[in-house]
Backbone as CSV, one residue per row, in Angstrom:
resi,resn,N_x,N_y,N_z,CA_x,CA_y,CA_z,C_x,C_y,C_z
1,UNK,100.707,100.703,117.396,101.830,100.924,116.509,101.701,100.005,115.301
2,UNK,101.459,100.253,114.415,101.755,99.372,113.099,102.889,98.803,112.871
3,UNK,102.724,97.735,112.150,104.375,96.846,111.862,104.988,97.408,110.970
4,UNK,106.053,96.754,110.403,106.729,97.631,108.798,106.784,96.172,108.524
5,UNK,105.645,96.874,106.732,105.768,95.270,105.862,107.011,94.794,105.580
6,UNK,106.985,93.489,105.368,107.807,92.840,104.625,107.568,92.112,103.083
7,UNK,108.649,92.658,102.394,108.400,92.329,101.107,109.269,91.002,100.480
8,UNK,108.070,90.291,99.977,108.955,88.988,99.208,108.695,88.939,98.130
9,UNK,110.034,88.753,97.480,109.720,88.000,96.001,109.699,86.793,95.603
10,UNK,109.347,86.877,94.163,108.896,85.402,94.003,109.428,85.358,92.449
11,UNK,109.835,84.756,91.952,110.388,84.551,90.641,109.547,83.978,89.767
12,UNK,108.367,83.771,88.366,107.958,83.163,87.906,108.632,82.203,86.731
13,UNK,109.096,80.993,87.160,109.926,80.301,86.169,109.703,80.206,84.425
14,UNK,108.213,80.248,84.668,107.573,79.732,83.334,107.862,80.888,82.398
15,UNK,107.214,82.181,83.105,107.579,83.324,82.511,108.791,83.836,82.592
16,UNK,109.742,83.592,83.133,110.852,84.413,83.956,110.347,86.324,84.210
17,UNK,109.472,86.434,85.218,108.993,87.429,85.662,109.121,87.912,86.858
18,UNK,109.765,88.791,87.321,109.530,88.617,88.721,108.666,89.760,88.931
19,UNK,107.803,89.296,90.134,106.618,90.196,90.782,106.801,89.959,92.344
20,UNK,106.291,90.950,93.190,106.487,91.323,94.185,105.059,91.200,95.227
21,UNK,105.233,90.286,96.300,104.297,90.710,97.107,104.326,90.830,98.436
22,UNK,103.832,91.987,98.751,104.076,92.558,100.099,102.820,91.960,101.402
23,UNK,104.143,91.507,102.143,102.927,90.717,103.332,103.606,91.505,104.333
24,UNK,102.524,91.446,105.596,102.674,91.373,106.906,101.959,91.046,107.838
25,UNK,102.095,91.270,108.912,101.521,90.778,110.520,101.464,91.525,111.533
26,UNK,100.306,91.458,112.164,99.924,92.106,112.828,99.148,91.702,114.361
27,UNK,99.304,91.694,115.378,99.162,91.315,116.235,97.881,92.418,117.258
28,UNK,96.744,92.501,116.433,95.858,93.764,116.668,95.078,93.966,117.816
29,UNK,94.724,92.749,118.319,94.201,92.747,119.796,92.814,93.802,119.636
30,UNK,91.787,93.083,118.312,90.541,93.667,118.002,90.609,94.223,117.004
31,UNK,90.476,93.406,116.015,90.152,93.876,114.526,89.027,94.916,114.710
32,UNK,88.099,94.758,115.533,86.410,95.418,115.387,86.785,96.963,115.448
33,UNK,87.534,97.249,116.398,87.885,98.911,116.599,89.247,99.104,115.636
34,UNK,89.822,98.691,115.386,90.892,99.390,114.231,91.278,99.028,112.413
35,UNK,89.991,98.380,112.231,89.560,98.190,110.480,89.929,99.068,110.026
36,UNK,89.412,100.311,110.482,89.978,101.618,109.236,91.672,101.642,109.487
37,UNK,92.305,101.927,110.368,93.773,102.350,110.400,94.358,100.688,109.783
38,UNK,93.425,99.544,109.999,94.351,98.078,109.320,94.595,98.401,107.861
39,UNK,93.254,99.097,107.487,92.977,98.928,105.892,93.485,99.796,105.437
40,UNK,93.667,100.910,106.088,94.813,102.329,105.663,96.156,102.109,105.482
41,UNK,96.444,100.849,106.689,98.434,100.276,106.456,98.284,100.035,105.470
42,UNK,97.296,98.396,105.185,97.680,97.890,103.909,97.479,98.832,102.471
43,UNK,96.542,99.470,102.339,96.867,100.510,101.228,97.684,101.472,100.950
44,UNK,98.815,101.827,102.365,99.279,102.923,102.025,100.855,102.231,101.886
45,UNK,100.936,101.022,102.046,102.021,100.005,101.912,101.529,98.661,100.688
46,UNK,100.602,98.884,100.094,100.731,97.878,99.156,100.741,96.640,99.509
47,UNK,99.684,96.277,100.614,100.115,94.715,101.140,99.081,94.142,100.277
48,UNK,99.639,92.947,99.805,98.558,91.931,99.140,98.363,90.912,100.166
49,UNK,99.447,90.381,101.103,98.596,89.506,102.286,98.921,89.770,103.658
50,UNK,97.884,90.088,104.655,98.357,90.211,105.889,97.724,89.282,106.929
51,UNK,98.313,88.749,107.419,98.346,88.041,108.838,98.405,88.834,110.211
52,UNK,97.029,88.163,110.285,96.449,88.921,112.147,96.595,88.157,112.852
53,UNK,96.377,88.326,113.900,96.572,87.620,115.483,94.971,88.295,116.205
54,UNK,95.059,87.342,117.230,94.009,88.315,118.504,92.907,89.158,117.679
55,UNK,92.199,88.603,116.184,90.815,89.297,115.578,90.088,89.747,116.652
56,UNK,89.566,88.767,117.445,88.442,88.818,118.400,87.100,88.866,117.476
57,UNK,86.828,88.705,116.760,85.931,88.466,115.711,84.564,87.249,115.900
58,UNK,83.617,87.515,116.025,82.520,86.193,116.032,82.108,85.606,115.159
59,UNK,81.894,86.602,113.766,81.596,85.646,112.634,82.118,86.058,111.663
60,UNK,81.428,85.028,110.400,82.131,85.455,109.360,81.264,86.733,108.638
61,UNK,79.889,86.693,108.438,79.722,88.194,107.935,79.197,89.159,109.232
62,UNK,80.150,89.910,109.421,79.704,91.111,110.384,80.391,92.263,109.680
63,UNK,79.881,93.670,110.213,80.162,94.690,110.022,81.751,94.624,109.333
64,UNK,82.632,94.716,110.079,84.229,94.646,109.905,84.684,93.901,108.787
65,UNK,84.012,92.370,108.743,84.518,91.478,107.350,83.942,92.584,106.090
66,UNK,82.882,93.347,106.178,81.993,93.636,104.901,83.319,95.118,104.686
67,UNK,83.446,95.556,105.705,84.125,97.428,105.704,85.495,96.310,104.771
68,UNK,86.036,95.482,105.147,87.374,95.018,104.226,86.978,94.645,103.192
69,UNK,85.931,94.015,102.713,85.389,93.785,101.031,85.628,94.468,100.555
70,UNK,84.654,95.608,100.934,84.587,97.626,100.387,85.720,97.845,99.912
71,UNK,86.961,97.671,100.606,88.094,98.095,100.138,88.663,96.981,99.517
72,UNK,88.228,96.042,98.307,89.297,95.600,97.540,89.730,94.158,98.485
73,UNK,89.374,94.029,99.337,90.608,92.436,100.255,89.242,91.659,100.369
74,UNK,89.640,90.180,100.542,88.897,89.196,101.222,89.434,88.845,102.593
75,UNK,88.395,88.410,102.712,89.147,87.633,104.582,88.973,86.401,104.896
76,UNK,89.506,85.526,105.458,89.467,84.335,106.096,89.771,84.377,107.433
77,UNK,89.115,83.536,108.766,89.418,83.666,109.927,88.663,82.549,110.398
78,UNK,89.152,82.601,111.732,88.703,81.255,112.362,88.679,81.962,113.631
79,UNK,87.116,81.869,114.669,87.622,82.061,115.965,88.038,81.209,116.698
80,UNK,88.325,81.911,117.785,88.232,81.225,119.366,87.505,80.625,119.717
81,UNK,87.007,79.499,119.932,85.275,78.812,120.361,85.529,78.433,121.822
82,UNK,84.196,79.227,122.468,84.332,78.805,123.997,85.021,79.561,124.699
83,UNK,85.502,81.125,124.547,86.339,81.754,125.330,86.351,83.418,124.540
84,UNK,86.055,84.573,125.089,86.326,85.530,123.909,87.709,85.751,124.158
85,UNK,88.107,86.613,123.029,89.072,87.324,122.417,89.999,86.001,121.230
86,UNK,90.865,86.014,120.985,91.939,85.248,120.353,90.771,85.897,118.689
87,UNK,91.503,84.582,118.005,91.030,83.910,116.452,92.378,84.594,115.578
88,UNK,92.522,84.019,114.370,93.320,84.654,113.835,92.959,84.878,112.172
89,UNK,93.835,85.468,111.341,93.044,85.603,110.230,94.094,85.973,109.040
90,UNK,93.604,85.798,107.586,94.259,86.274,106.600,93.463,87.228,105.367
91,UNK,94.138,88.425,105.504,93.052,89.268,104.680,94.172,89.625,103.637
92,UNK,93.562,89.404,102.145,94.637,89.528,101.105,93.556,90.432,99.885
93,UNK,94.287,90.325,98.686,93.769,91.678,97.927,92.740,90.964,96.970
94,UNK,91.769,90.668,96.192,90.448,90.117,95.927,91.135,89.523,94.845
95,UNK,92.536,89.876,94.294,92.911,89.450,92.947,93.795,87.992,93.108
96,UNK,94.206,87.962,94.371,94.651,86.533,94.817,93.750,85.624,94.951
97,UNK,93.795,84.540,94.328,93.692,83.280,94.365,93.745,82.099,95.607
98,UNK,93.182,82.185,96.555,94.094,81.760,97.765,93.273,80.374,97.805
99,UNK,93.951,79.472,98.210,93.951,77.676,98.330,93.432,77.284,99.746
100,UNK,92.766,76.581,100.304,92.487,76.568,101.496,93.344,74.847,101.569
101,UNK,93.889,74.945,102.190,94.326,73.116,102.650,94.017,73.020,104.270
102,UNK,93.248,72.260,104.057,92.592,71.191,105.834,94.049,70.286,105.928
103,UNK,94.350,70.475,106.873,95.473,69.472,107.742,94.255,68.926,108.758
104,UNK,94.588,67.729,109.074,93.674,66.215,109.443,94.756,66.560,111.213
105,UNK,93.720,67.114,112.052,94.377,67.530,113.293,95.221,66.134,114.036
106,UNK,94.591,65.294,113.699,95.252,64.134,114.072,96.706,63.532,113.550
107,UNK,96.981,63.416,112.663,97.602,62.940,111.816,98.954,64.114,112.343
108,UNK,99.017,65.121,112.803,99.716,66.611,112.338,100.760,66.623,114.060
């Protein structure tokens, strides 16, 4: 079953602009078998960022990361190490800008 996005706005002060971006989440339990119907939500809903759960994914370039390039998104993910299934991930639209910040596991 697919989720229903959620849409947030965001106000640009500098400009006073407002623009819209549509996120959601998804809890897929194997990115590897349902890439096409993921990449079909987000296009047929306009998502610029979505949040996965349960990728199950091994690396970073395999088949599945390259089929989401094709269509316009990047991906970021992290697996599970030492156990299959889990990892989680953020696939957004190639025109975002996205920041990576390391939190210091200790410290947190």
């Amino acid at each position: 079953k697919s989720p229903s996005p959620i849409t947030l706005k965001k106000t640009c002060s500098d400009q006073k602009l407002e623009k819209s971006i549509n996120c959601a989440s998804w809890n897929v339990r194997s990115l590897n078998n349902k890439v096409e119907n993921v990449m079909n939500f987000l296009e047929d809903y306009n998502i610029s960022i979505f949040f996965v759960t349960e990728t199950w994914l091994t690396d970073q370039n395999n088949n599945t990361t390259a089929r989401i390039k094709d269509r316009g998104y990047k991906v970021y993910h992290t697996n599970r190490n030492g156990k299959a299934g889990g990892g989680v991930g953020i696939i957004y639209k190639s025109s975002i800008n996205l920041v990576k910040v390391f939190v210091n596991s200790e410290t947190s």
